[in-house]
Biotite code that builds the C-alpha atoms (Angstrom):
import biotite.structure as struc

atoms = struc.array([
    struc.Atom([0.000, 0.000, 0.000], chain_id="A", res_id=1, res_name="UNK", atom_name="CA", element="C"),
    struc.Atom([1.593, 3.343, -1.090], chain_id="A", res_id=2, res_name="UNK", atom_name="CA", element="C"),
    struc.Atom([1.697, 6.541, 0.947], chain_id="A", res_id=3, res_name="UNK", atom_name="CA", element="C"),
    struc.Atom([-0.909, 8.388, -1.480], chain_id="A", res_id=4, res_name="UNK", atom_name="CA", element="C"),
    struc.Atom([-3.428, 5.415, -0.510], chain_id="A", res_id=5, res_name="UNK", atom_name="CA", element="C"),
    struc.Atom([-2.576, 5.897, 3.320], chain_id="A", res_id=6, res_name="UNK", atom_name="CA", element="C"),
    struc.Atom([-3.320, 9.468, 3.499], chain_id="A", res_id=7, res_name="UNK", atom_name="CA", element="C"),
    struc.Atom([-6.463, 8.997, 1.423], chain_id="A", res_id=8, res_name="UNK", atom_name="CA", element="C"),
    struc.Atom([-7.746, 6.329, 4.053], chain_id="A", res_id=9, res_name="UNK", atom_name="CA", element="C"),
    struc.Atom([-6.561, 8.862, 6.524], chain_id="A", res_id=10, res_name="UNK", atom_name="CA", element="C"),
    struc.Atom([-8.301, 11.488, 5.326], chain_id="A", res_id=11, res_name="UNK", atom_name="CA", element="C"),
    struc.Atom([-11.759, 9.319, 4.867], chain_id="A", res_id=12, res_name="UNK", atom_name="CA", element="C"),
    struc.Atom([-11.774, 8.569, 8.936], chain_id="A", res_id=13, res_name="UNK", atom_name="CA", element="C"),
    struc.Atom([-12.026, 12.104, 9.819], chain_id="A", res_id=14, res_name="UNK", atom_name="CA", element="C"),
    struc.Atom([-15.153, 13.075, 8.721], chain_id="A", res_id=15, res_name="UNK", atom_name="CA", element="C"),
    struc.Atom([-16.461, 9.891, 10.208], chain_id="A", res_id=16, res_name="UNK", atom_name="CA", element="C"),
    struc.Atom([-14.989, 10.264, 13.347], chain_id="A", res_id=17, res_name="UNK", atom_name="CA", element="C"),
    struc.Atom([-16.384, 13.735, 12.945], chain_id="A", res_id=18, res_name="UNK", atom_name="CA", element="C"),
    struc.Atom([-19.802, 12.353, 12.765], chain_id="A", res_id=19, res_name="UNK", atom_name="CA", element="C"),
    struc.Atom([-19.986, 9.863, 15.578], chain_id="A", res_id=20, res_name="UNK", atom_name="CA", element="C"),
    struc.Atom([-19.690, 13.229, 17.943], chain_id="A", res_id=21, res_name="UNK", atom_name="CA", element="C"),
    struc.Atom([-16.123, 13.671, 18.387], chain_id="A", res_id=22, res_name="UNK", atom_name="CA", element="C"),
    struc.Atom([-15.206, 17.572, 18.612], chain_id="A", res_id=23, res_name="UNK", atom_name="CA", element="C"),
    struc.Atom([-12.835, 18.476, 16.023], chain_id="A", res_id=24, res_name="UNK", atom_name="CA", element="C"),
    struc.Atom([-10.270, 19.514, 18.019], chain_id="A", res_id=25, res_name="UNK", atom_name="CA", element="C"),
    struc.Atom([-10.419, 15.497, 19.446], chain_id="A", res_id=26, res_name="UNK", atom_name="CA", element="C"),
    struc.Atom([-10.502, 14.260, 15.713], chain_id="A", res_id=27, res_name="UNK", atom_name="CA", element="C"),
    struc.Atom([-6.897, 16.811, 14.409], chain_id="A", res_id=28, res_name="UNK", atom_name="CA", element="C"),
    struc.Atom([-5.784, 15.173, 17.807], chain_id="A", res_id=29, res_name="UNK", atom_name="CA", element="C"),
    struc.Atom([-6.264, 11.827, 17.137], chain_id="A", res_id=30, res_name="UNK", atom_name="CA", element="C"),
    struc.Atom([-5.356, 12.355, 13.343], chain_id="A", res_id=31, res_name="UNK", atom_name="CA", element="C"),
    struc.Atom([-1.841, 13.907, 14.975], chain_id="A", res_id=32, res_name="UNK", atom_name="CA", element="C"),
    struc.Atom([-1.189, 11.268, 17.336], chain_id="A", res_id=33, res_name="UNK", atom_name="CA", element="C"),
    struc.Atom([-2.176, 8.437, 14.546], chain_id="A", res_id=34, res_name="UNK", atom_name="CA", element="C"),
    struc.Atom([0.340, 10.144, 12.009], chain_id="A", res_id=35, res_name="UNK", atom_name="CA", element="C"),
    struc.Atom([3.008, 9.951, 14.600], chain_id="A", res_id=36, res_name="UNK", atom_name="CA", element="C"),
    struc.Atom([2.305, 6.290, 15.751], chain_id="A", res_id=37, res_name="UNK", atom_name="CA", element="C"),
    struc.Atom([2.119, 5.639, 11.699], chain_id="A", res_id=38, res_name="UNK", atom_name="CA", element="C"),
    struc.Atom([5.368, 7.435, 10.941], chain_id="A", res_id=39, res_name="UNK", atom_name="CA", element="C"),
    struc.Atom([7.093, 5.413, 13.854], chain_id="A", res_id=40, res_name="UNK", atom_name="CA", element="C"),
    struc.Atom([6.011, 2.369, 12.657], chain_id="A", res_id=41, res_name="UNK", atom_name="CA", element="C"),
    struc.Atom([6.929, 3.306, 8.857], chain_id="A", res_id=42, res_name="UNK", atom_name="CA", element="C"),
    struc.Atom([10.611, 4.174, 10.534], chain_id="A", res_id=43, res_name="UNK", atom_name="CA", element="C"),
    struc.Atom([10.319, 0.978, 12.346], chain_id="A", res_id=44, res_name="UNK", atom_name="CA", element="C"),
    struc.Atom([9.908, -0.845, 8.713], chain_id="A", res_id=45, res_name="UNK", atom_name="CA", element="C"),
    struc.Atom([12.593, 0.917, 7.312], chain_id="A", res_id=46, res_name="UNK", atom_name="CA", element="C"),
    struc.Atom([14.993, 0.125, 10.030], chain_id="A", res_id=47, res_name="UNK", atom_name="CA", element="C"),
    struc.Atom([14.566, -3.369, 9.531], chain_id="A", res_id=48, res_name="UNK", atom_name="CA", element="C"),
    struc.Atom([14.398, -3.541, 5.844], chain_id="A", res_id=49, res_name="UNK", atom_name="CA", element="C"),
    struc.Atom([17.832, -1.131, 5.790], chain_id="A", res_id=50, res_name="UNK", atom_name="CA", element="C"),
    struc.Atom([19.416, -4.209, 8.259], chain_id="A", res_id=51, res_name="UNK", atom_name="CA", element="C"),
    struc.Atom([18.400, -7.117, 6.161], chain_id="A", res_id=52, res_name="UNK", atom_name="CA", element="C"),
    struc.Atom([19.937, -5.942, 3.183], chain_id="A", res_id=53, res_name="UNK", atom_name="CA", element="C"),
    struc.Atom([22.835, -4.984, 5.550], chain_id="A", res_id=54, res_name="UNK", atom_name="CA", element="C"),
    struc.Atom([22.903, -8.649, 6.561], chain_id="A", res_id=55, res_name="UNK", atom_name="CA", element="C"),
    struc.Atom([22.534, -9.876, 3.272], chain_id="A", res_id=56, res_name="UNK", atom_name="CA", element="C"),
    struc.Atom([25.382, -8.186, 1.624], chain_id="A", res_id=57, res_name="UNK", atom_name="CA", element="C"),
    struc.Atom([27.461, -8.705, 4.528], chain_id="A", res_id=58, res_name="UNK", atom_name="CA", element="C"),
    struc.Atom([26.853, -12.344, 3.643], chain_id="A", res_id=59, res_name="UNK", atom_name="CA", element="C"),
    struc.Atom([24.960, -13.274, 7.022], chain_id="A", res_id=60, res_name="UNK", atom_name="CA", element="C"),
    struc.Atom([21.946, -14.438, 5.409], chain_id="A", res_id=61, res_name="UNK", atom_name="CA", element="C"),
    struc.Atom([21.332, -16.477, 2.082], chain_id="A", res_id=62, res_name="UNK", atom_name="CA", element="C"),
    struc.Atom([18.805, -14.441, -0.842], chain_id="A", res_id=63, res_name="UNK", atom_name="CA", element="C"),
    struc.Atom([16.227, -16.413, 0.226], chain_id="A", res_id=64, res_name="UNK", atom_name="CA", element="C"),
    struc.Atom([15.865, -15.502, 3.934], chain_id="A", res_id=65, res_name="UNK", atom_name="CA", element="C"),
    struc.Atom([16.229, -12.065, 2.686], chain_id="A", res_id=66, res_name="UNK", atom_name="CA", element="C"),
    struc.Atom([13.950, -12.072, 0.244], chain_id="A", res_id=67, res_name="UNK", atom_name="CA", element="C"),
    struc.Atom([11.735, -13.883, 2.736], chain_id="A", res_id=68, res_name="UNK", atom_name="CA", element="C"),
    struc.Atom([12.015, -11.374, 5.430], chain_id="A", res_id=69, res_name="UNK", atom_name="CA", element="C"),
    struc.Atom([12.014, -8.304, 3.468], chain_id="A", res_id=70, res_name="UNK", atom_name="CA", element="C"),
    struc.Atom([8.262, -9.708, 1.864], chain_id="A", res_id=71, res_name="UNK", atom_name="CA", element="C"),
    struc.Atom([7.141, -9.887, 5.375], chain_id="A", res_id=72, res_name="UNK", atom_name="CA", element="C"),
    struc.Atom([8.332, -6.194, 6.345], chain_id="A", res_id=73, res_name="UNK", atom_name="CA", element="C"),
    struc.Atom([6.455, -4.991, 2.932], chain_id="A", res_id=74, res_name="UNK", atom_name="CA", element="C"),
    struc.Atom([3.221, -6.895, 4.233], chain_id="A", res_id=75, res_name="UNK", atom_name="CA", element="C"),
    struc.Atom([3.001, -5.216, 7.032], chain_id="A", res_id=76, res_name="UNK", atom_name="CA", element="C"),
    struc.Atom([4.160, -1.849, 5.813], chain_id="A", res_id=77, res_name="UNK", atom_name="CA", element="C"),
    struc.Atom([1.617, 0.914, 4.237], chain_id="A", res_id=78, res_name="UNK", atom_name="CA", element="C"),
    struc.Atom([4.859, 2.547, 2.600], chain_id="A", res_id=79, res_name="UNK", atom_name="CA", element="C"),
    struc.Atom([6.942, -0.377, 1.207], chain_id="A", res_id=80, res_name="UNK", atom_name="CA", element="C"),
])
């Protein structure tokens, strides 16, 4: 899932958070706070992704587990 999909979901959950009686200055809250936890997670993802390929050229781990383990960080990932 790309970043342009992300911020459309985003951007979708207000207005129905907005509806379901939430104040709006709860809702650019929430939308803060869920950016932030997003964007550590995304970092998170990156982190890992940066030190399998570190491991891989470094010879620690075979193609395969890389491959394997850098499909699973994509998976869970809304950037990669």
């Amino acid at each position: 899932m790309n970043l342009a999909r992300w911020f459309l979901i985003a951007l979708l959950a207000v207005p129905v958070a907005d509806n379901l009686g939430c104040s709006r200055s709860f809702v650019g809250g929430a939308a803060v706070g869920a950016g932030g936890t997003g964007a550590v997670y995304e970092y998170q993802n990156k982190k890992a992704l940066d030190e399998r390929e570190s491991d891989f050229k470094a010879g620690r781990i075979t193609k395969e587990e890389y491959l394997r383990r850098k499909d699973e960080i994509e998976k869970r990932s809304l950037v990669y």
